[in-house]
N, C-alpha and C positions, 0 to 999 in steps of 0.2 A: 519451806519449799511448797511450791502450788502446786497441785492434784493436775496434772494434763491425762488426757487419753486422746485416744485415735480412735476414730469411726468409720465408716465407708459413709461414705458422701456422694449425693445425686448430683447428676453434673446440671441439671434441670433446677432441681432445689436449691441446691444452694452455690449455683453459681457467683451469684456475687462476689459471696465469702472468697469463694478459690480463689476467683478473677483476680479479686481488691490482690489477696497475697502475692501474688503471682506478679501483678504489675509490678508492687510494691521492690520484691526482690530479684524480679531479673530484670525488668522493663528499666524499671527511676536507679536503682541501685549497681544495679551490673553492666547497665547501657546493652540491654539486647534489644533488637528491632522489633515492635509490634508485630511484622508482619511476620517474621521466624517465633515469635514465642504464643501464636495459635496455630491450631492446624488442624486439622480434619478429623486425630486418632484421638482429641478427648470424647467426643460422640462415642465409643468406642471402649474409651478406656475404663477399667474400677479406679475411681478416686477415693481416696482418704483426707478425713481433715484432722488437723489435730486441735486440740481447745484446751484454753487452758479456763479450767471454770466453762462460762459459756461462749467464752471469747475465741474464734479463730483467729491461732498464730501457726499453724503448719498447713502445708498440701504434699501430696504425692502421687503420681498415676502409677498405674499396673496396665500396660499395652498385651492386648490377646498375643502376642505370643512372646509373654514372660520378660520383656524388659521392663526396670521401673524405672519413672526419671519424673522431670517438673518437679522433682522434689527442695521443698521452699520454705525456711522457716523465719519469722520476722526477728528483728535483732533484740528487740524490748521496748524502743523507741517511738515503735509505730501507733 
């Protein structure tokens, strides 16, 4: 079994990382619209990434007032 943990993640820093996931699993995978899968509350939000090793395969936000969502993990494929 691989070693994963979660971190909090800069939405500045390593947005790539999130972005790429993100696309990955709602945008190409799930057919959600570009335009509904950003929006203004990741500026905003605590993000977490997950890794496995050094590799990003999770995301999830924490919205100021306590919902989580965006949450994304890739299938193994990717």
């Amino acid at each position: 079994m691989s070693d994963i943990q979660v971190r909090l993640a800069d939405w500045q820093k390593d947005n790539a990382a999130l972005r790429r996931i993100r696309e990955i699993v709602f945008i190409a995978e799930q057919s959600v619209p570009a335009e509904l899968e950003w929006d203004a509350e990741d500026a905003d939000a605590v993000h977490f990434l997950a890794l496995e090793g050094d590799y990003p395969i999770g995301t999830a936000r924490l919205l100021p007032d306590g919902h989580i969502g965006r949450v994304s993990v890739l299938n193994g494929a990717e």
